[in-house]
N, C-alpha and C positions, 0 to 999 in steps of 0.2 A: 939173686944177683943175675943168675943167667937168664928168669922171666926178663928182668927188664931190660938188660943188654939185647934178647930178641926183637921184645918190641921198640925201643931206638932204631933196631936194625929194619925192621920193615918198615916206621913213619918215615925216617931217610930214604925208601925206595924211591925213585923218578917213576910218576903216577904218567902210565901213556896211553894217552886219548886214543878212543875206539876209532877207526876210520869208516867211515860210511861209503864204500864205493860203490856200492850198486844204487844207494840215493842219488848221489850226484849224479849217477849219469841219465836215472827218472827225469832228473830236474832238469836237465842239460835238453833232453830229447822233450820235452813238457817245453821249453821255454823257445826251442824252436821251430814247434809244430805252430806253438802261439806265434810266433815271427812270421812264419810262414802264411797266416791264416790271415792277420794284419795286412801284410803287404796286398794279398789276393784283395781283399777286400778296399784297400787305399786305391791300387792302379788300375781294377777292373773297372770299368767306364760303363757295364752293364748294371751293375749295383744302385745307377742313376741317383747320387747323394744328393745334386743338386733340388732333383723331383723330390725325396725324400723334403729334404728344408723347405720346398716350398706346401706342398701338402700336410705336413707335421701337426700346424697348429692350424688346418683350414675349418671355418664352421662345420663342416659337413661330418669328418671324424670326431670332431671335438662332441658336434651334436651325437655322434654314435657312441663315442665314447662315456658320456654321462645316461645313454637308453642301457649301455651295458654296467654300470655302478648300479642303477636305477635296478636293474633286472637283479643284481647281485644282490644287494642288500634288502630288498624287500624277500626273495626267493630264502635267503639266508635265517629271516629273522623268524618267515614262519617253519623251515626247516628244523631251525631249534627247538620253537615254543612247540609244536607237532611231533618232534623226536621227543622231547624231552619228555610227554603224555603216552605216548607209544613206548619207550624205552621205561618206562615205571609200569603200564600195563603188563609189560615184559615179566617184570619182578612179581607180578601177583599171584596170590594164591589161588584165585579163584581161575578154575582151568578153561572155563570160558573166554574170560578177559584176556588171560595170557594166550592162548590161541587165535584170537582175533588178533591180538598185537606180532604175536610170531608170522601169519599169513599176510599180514601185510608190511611186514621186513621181507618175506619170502620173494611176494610177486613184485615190489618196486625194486628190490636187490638183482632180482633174478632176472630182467628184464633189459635191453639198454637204453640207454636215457636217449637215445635217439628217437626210434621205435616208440616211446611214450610223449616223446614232443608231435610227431604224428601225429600222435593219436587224437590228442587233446587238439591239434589242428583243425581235425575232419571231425572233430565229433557230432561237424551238424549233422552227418552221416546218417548216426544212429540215432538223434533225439533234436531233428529241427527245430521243436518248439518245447520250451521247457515252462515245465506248468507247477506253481505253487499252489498246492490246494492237501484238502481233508485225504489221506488214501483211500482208494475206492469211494471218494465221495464227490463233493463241486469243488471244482476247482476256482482258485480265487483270483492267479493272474499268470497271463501267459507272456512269453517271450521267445523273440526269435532266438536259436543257439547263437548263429553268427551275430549277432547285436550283443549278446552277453559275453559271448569266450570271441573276443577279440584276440587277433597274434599277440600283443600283449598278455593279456589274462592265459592264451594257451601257455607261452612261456614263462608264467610265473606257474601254473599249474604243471608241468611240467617239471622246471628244475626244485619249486618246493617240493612235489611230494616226494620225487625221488631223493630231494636231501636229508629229507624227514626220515628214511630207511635207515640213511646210515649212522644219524647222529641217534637214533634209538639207540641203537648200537653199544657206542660209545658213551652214553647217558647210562644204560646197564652196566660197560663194564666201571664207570665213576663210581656210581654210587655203591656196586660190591666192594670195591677196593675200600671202601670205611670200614672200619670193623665194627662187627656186630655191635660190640660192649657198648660205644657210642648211642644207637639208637635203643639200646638197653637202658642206660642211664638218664636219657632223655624222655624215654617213656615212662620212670619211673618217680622226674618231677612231674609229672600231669602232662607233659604236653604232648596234644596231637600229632598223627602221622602226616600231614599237611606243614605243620610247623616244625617236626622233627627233622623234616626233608628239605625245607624251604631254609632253615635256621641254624642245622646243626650237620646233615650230612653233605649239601653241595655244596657250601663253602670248603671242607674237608675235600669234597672231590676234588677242587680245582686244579689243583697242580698236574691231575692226570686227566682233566675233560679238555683244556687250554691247550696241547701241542695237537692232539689232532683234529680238534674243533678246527684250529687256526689252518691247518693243512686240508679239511674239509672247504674251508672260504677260499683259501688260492684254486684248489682244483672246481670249485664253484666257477668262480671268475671266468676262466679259462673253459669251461663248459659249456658258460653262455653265448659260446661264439656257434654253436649248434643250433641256436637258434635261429639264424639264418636258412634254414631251410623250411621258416613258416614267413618269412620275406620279412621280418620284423628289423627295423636300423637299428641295428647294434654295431659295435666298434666294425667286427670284420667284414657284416654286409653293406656296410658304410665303405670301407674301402674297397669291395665287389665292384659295388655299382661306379664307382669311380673310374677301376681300371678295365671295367666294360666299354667307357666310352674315351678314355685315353689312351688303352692298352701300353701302360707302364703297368706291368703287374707285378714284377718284383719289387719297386720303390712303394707301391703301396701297403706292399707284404710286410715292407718292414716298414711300415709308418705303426699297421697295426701291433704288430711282432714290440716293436720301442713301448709302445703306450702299456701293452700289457706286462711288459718287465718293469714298468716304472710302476704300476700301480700296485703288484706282486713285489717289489722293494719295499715300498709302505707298508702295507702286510705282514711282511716277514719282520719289518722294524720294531711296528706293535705288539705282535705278536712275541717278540724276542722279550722287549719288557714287561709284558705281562705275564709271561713265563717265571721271568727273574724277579717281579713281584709278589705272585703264588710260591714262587720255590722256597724261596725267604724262609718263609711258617713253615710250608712242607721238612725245609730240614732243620729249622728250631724244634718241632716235633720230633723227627726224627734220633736227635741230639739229647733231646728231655727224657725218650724213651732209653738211649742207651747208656744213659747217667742213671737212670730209677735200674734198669739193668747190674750195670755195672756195682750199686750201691744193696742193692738184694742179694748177688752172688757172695759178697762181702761178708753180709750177714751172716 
């Protein structure tokens, strides 16, 4: 009787909301820095909005803008397909092959991607004519460097190999994260290490190659504006050479500055649902695991 006469007495207690005042007043001092920051930016007449709107959508960025997509996604795709051969090299047994693969995460890692776009700039430097032919024997056809590694070609040479470094990387830590027993089981219906990895362990990796893969491609993006320093038009030397001969240099700043938030919004959109489409499985697995779990302790 007196159990339940207590708890009567505490479900009748008045339930009193936690107060949050050191949030609010975050929110309060957050929401007026943001006031603050607006107004500067509406009444400041140096911000030049109007140059902004007219330069926005002029051919000249727009053309820069698709030389920097252009740069992005070809740089991007062999970054992958080159990581993802390096990053298995990684995994080998043979201490050769993994050694080669480790020395060359080493020196593109170690290195910065500036410095390597140089490099690949000046390379007629070192090797003006590049000769395909037998080694030590006739050579079958020559080529000027500068006619072959175009500012283009440096810059795809450039931001792939360097991208190549790092999605090794994250291609090693994918495919560890599967568990062994997986390509255990796969090898013990017949099938090869080509198809075990192709068919059974990257699918399994996705849920953890997809967020930083995706954060690899925005800071790509954004990388490629370094490419300006081999005079190649991309988004930012597209707006250089602009405000070299107008000297509006902050409205162009942000013509470039808009265009690469909007194309890093896209990005980040894709990327969001591809995430929530890998996760899906990731945590139906996850969920299958701790029902077999749950139903063995039982046992």
């Amino acid at each position: 009787m007196t159990t339940s006469t207590n708890e009567t007495a505490r479900t009748s207690l008045p339930i009193a909301r936690q107060r949050h005042i050191g949030r609010w007043i975050v929110v309060l001092v957050l929401l007026a820095i943001g006031g603050l920051v607006a107004y500067s930016m509406v009444t400041n007449p140096r911000f030049g909005w109007p140059i902004v709107a007219e330069w926005f959508a002029s051919p000249r960025i727009l053309a820069g803008l698709v030389n920097t997509l252009q740069l992005t996604g070809i740089s991007m795709v062999i970054g992958v397909v080159l990581g993802g051969v390096v990053g298995v090299m990684r995994l080998s047994n043979n201490p050769i092959i993994a050694g080669a693969a480790w020395a060359y995460i080493w020196f593109f890692r170690g290195t910065p991607v500036f410095v390597q776009l140089l490099f690949w700039g000046s390379i007629s430097a070192l090797y003006p004519v590049i000769v395909l032919g037998v080694p030590f024997g006739p050579s079958f056809l020559e080529f000027s460097a500068n006619d072959v590694i175009t500012p283009f070609g440096a810059a795809i040479l450039g931001l792939a190999l360097n991208e190549a470094a790092y999605m090794a990387e994250i291609v090693r830590a994918g495919v560890k994260s599967v568990d062994e027993g997986q390509r255990e089981a796969a090898a013990a219906l017949g099938m090869g290490r080509a198809r075990i990895m192709w068919r059974v362990v990257l699918p399994q990796a996705m849920p953890v190659l997809i967020p930083p893969t995706g954060n690899e491609l925005i800071g790509l993006l954004k990388t490629s504006s370094m490419v300006a320093v081999l005079a190649f038009p991309e988004l930012l030397y597209s707006a250089q050479l602009i405000y070299s001969v107008n000297y509006q240099t902050i409205p162009l700043l942000i013509v470039a500055s808009a265009w690469y938030l909007i194309v890093t919004t896209v990005l980040s959109v894709g990327q969001y649902f591809l995430e929530r489409h890998y996760g899906r499985s990731f945590n139906a697995r996850v969920s299958r695991k701790a029902i077999s779990a749950k139903i063995g302790s039982a046992a």
